[in-house]
C-alpha positions as CSV (number, residue, x, y, z in Angstrom):
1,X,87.5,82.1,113.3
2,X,89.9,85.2,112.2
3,X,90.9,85.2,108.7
4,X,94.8,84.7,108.3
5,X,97.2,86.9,106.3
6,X,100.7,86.1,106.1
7,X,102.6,89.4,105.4
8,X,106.0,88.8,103.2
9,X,108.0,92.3,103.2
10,X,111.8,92.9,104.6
11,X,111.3,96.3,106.2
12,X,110.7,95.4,109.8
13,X,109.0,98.7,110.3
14,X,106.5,98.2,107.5
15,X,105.6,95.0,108.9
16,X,105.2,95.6,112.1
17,X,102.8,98.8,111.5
18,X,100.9,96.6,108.7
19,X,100.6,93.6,111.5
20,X,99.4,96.4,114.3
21,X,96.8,97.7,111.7
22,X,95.7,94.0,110.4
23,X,95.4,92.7,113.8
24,X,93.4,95.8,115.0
25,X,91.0,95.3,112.3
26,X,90.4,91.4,113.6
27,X,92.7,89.5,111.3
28,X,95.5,86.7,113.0
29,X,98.6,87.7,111.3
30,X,101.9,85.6,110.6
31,X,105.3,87.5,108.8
32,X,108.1,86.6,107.2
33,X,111.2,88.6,106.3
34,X,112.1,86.5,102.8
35,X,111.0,84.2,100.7
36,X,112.9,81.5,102.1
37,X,111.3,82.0,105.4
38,X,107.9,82.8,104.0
39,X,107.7,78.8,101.9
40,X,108.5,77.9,105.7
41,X,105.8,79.4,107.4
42,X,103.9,77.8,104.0
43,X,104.6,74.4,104.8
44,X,102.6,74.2,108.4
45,X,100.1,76.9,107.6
46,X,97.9,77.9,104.4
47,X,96.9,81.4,105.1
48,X,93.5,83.2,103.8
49,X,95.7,86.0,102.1
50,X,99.0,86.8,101.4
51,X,100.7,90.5,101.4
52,X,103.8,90.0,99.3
53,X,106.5,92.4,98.9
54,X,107.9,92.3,95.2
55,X,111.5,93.4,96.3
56,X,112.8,90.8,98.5
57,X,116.4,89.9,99.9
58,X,116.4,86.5,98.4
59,X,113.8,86.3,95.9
60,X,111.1,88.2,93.9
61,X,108.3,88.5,94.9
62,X,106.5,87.7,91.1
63,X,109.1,84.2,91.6
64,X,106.9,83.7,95.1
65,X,103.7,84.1,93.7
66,X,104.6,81.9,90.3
67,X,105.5,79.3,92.7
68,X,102.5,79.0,94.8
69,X,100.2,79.8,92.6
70,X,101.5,76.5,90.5
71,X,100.4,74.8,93.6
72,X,97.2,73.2,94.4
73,X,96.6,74.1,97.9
74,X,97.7,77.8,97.0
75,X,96.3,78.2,94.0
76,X,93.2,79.8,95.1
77,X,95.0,81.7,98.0
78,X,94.5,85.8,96.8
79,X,98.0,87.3,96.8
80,X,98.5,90.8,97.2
81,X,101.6,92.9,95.7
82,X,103.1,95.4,97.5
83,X,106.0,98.1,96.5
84,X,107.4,101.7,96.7
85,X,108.1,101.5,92.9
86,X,104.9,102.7,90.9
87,X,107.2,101.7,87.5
88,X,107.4,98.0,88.6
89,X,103.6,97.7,88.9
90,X,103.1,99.6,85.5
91,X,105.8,96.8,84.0
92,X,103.5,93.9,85.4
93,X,102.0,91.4,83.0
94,X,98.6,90.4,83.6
95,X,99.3,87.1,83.3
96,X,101.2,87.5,86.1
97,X,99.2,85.1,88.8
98,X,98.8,88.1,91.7
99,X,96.0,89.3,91.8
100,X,96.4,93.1,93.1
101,X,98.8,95.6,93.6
102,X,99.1,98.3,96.2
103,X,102.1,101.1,96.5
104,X,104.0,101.9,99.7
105,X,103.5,103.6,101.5
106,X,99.7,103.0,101.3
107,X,96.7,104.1,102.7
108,X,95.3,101.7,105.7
109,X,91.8,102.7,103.9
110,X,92.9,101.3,100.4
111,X,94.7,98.5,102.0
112,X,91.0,97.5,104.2
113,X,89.5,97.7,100.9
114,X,91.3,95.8,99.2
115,X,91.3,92.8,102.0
116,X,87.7,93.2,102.0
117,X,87.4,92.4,98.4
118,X,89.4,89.0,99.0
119,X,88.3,88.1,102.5
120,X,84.5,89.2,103.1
C-alpha cells in the first residue's frame, strides 16, 4: 500500500507539479487549497505525511500544525513546512510542533529526501 501525503499550499501550480512529482515517485496524493479545506480532507482520511504551506488564505500554516499536532490521531503524523520566505523559517521556534522545513522553490532531490526520512 502507497504511502499518503496530503499537500496543503494555495498556488495551484506548485501543487500540481509537487502532486505530478510525488505520484511519480509511488506516493497517493490528496491537496487542499486552505486550511479550511485541508481539516476537511482530515476528517475522512489520516494521511502518512503532510506538506504544509506556512502562508495560507485562511490560516497559518504554524495554526494548522498546532492544531493537529494537539490531536491524538495526528500527533504522530510528520508535517512538513513549506515557504518562499527563508526569514520565516529562521523566525521559527523549535517548539514549534513541525517537524521540517523546506524553501520554495525546492529541489525534487531535497524534497525525496526529506520524505524518505519520514516515510521509509
Amino acid at each position: 500500500m502507497n504511502k499518503k501525503i496530503l499537500i496543503v499550499d494555495d498556488e495551484n501550480d506548485i501543487a500540481e507539479l509537487m502532486n505530478i512529482r510525488l505520484s511519480s515517485m509511488g506516493y497517493d496524493v490528496i491537496s487542499a487549497e486552505n486550511g479550511t479545506d485541508a481539516f476537511a480532507l482530515l476528517e475522512k482520511t489520516v494521511p502518512d505525511l503532510l506538506l504544509l504551506d506556512l502562508t495560507l488564505p485562511d490560516m497559518d500554516g504554524l495554526e494548522i500544525a498546532r492544531k493537529l499536532k494537539s490531536q491524538e490521531k495526528f500527533s504522530k503524523m510528520p508535517i512538513i513546512l513549506f515557504t518562499a520566505s527563508p526569514d520565516r523559517v529562521k523566525n521559527i521556534s523549535k517548539d514549534e510542533p513541525i517537524d521540517d522545513c523546506i524553501l520554495k522553490p525546492f529541489d525534487p532531490k531535497e524534497l525525496a529526501a526529506k520524505l524518505t526520512k519520514f516515510l521509509g
